[in-house]
Steps between C-alpha positions, in 0.01 A plus 500: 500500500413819661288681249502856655915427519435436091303774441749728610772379302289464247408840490856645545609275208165643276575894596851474404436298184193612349455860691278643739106598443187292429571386172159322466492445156820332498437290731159397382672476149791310612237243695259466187880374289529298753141292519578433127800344655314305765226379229817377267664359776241395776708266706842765455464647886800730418207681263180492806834629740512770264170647542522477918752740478358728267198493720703578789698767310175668438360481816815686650511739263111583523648633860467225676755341757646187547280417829202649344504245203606181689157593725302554188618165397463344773112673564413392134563167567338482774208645368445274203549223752186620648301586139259210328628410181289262241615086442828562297355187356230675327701826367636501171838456503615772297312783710579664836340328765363771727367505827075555518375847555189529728 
């Protein structure tokens, strides 16, 4: 898959469906429905696919372009690669495991 390819259609398909602007809260609203979904359904990956492309959707309509958010992905990965993060072993499972702050 060529994600910059995606986000392009992706964001044609968005502008002419839902409209043109920011539209922040609906996006952040439409994402919060859709953790309930996720924590209903954990193992349903139509329901986690659902909140990528919201993500995406709100990254390109915060003004940012298709290239611009494949390298932020990319960079962000690549950065937590690099981060120290505590034994998963020793977090509780139903917190957010996140990387230590010096």
């Amino acid at each position: 898959m060529n994600i910059i390819k995606h986000l392009h259609r992706q964001r044609a398909f968005s502008h002419r469906i839902f409209g043109p602007g920011a539209r922040t809260a609906g996006v952040c609203d439409h994402i919060r429905k859709e953790l309930k979904e996720i924590e209903a359904a954990p193992t349903d990956l139509s329901e986690w696919v659902d909140v990528i492309l919201l993500a995406l959707d709100g990254a390109w309509r915060a003004g940012f372009e298709p290239e611009e958010i494949a390298a932020a992905i990319e960079t962000k990965q690549t950065k937590n690669e690099g981060r120290n993060w505590p034994d998963w072993r020793t977090s509780d499972p139903k917190k957010a495991i996140e990387h230590v702050r010096n």
